[in-house]
N, C-alpha and C positions, 0 to 999 in steps of 0.2 A: 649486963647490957647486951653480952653478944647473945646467947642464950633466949632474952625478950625479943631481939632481931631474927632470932631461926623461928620464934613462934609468930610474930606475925608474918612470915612470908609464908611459910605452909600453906593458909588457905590460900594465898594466891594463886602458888603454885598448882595446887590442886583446880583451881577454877580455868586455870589456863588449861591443865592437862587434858579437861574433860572436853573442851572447845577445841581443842586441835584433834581428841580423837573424832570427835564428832563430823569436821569438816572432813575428815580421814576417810571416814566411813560414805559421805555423803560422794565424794569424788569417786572410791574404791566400787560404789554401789553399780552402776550401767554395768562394768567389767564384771559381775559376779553372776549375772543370770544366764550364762550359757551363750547358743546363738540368738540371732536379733529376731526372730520367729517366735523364739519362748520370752524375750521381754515384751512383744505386743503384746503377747496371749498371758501374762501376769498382771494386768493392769492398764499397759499405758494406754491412753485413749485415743482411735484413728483420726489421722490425718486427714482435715477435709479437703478433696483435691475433684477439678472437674475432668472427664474422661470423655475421649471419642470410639469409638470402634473403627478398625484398619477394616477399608471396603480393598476389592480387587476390583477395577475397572479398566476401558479402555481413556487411556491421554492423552489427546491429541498435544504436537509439538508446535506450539503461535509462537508467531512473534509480533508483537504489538505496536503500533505505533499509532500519527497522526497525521494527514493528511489530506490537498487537497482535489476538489472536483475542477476536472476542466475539460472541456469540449475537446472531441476527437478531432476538430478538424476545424479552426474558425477563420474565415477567408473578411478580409477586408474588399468589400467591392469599390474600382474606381471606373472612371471613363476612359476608353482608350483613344478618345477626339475632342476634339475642342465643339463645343454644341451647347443650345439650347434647349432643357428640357422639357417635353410637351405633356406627356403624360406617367404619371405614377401608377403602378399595378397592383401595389401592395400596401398593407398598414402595418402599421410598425407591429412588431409581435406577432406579424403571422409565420404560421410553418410552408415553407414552401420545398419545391422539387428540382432535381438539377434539372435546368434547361427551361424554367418559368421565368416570364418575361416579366422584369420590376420598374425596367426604366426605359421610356420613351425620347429617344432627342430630335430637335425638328428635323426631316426626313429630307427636307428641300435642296439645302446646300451639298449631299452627298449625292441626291438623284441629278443633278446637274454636273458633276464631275462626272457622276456616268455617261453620261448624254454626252458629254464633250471628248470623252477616252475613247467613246466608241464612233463616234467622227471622226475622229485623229486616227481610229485605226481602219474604219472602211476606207479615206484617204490614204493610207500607205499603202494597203495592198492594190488600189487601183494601179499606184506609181508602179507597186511592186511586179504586177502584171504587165506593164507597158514596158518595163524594162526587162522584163527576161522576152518578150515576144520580138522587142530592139535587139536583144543577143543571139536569140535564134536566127534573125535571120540575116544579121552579119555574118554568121556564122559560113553561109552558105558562101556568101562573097570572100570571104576568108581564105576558103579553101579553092577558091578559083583566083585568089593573089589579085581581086577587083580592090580589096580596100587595103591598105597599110596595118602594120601589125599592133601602130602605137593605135589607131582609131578602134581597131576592131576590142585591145585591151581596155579601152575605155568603158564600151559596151559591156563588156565583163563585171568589170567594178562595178558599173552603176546599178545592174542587177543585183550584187551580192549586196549592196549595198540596201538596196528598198527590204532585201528580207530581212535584212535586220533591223530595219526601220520597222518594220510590222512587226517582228519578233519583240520588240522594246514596244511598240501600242498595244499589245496583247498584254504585256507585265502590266502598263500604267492603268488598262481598263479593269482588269483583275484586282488592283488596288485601289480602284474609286470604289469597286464592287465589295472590296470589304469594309473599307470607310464606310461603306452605308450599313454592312452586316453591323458595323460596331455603334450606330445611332441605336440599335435594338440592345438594351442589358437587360443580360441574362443572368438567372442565379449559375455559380458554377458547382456550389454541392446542395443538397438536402439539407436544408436546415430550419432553426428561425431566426429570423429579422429582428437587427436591435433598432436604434432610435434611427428616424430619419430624419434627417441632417440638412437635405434642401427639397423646395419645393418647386410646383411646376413656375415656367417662366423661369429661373435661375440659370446662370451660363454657369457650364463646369467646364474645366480644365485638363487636358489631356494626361494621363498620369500625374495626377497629382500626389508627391510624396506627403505631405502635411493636412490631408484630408479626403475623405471615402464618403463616399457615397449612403453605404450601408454598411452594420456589421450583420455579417449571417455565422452562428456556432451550433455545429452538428451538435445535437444535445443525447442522441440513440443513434449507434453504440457511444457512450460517456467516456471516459477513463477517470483515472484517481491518480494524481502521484504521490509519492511520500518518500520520505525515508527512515532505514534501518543502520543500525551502528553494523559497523564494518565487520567484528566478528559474527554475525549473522547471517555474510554473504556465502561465506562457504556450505554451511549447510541450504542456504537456498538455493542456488546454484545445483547442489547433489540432489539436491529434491526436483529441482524444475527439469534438469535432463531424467528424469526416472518419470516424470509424467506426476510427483506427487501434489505438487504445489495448488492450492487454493487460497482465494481472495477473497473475506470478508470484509464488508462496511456498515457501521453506525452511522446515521447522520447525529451531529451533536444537538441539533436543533428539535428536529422533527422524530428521532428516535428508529425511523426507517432504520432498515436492516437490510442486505443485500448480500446473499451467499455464491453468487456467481459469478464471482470474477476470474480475470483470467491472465494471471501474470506477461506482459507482453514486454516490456522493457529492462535491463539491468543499466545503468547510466555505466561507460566503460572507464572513470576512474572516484577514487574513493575523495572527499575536502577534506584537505589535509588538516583544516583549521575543526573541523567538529566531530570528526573521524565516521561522517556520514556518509550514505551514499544511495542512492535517489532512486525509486523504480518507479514503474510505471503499471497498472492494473488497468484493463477494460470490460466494462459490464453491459449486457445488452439495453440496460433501460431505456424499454419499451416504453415503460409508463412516466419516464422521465418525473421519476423522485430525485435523483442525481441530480443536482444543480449547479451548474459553472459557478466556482468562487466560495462554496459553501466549505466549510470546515466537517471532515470526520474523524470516528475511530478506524483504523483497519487495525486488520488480522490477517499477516499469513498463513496458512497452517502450512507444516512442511512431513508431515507425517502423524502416525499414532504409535503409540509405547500399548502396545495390547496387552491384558489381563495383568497391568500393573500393581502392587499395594502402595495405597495410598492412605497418609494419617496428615492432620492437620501438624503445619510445620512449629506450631506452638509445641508439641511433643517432642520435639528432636532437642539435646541438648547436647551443646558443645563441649568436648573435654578432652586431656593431655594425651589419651588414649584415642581419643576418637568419639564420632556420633553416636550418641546413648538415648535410650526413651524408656520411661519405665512404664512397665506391663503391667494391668490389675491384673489378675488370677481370681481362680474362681472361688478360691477361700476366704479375701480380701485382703490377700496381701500382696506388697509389689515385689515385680522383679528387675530388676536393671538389664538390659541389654545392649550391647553395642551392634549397632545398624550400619549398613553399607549403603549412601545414598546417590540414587540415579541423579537424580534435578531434581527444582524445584519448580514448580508451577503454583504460579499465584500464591494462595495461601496455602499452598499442598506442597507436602513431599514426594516425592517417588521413591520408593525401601528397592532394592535391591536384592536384601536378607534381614534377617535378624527379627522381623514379626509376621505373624501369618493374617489372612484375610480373617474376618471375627473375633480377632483378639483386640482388647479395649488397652488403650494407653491414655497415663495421664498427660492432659492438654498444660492443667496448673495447680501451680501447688507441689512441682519438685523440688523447691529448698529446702522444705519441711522433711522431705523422707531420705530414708534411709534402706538397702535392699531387707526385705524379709517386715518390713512395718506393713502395719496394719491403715487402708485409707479406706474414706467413705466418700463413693462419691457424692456432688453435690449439683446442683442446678448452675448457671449460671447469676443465679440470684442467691443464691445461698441457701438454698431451701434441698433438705435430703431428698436423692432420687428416691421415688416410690420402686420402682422395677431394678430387679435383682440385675448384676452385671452376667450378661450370656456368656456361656462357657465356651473358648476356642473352639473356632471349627478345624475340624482334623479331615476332612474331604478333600483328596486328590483334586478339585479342583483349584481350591483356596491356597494348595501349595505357594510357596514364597517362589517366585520363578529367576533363574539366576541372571 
């Protein structure tokens, strides 16, 4: 029996031996063809992966944000007297000029305090005449001990006294005088006129806090506020003292664009609640596209990164080592390199080192390779490029700049 038990385990034995070398050889197999260069080139089939070419250009330095349009200057107009208004000068929405007359109030009851300030004061200075010519000429008896010193003091006073009596109808006549300047409203800036709010015949109210007249909002020059997170004040700050700083706007509406701004404000402290912090841009719109209230994009720029290399930051891979991108080559194989990165902008990188201008890197498709494999690239559809991958440019200018 034992003898029948060694003869049927033999074949098993055997069938197992032959399976385990098999898996043996199948594991042992990658490890036996030398470098990874000579196993692409034995067979295995390239990796489909999509590539960019590394450009050298100039990058300007934004900072992006959102913000909004509001008038450089928007003046609430009121009445500074109590009056009746007689006539209107303007329609709602016109542009007008500092110093254009918008509002009429009736004229009568102010030219009447005049008429009565300037009675009141040709009557003083009669007085005031009668009594210095009463002091002159006590004066004379004075000095010849004809009148007493309490009588002659009299005459004194009451001189000093009409000048200042006319000196006070000269204030009160100066103040009907402007009482009437103030029946005449005047714009006090350049602007346009929002709704109009009362019409002729309506009494208004001398300073009225709870309502105006008109609104007028200088629309040219515009400004823009917005804000930027707080570590982006120091480098705008070192930009704006250097003279570099520029101010672009989008409108999000209308898609205008406006490259001439001109940073004028830094608000002087940061919300401690959003870690923002506010500035202020003005542009000259002339043609007033800039519209109070509207929502844009801006753009700081605070500088350029000149003749930088830049690759789509899909290329860049992160690892224990460090920033890696792998390189096609002009044989079709890849290489790994470890890259030094400046920033990043948008969907770009800025290199440092590590690829030159002209050299093509894979955008996707690096979990598949391995250094020294063979890739092909592909479209973004999946369709083979037709055009050969260009070979590194090696031109002093394409240098990697440090």
């Amino acid at each position: 029996m034992a003898g029948r038990a060694n003869f049927l385990m033999k074949p098993r034995l055997s069938s197992l031996s032959l399976l385990i070398t098999a898996t043996a050889l199948l594991i042992l197999a990658p490890g036996c063809g030398g470098n990874s260069a000579a196993k692409s080139a034995g067979g295995v089939p390239a990796v489909p992966v999509q590539v960019a070419v590394a450009v050298q250009q100039d990058v300007p330095r934004r900072v992006e944000s959102i913000g909004t349009v509001q008038a450089l200057r928007s003046v609430s107009v009121k009445s500074q007297v109590d009056g009746i208004i007689s006539q209107i000068h303007f329609k709602e929405g016109d542009d007008v000029k500092v110093g254009d007359s918008l509002i009429t109030l009736d004229r009568r009851p102010f030219e009447n305090a005049v008429l009565q300030a300037r009675a009141a004061l040709a009557n003083a200075r009669a007085q005031d005449t009668q009594a210095k010519a009463d002091a002159e000429r006590y004066a004379h008896l004075d000095q010849q001990s004809a009148i007493s010193k309490e009588a002659y003091a009299q005459y004194l006073t009451k001189a000093e006294s009409t000048t200042a009596e006319v000196q006070s109808r000269e204030a009160a006549l100066a103040n009907a005088e402007l009482q009437l300047g103030y029946s005449e409203i005047n714009a006090p800036i350049s602007g346009r006129t929002g709704q109009r709010l009362l019409h002729e015949g309506a009494l208004v109210k001398a300073n009225d806090n709870n309502f105006a007249l008109v609104t007028i909002n200088q629309l040219a020059p515009a400004s823009v506020a917005y804000a930027v997170p707080d570590r982006a004040l120091d480098e705008i700050r070192e930009a704006l003292g250097a003279g570099r700083v520029t101010v672009a706007v989008t409108d999000r509406t209308t898609g205008i664009k406006r490259e001439n701004g001109e940073l004028a404000f830094i608000d002087n402290t940061i919300d401690p609640s959003t870690g923002m912090i506010t500035l202020k841009a003005v542009f000259p719109n002339d043609d007033k596209a800039l519209w109070p209230g509207r929502f844009v994009y801006v753009v700081t720029q605070t500088g350029v990164d000149a003749q930088a290399i830049v690759v789509p930051s899909t290329a860049v891979q992160n690892s224990q080592t460090g920033a890696t991108i792998y390189v096609l080559k002009p044989d079709q194989t890849v290489e790994l390199r470890t890259v030094k990165i400046m920033r990043t902008a948008g969907d770009t990188t800025l290199l440092a080192s590590g690829v030159k201008a002209g050299e093509t890197v894979v955008t996707d498709g690096q979990l598949r390779l391995l250094p020294g494999m063979k890739a092909e690239p592909r479209a973004p559809s999946g369709a083979p490029l037709i055009a050969d991958v260009a070979p590194a440019n090696n031109s002093a200018k394409s240098e990697t700049r440090p």
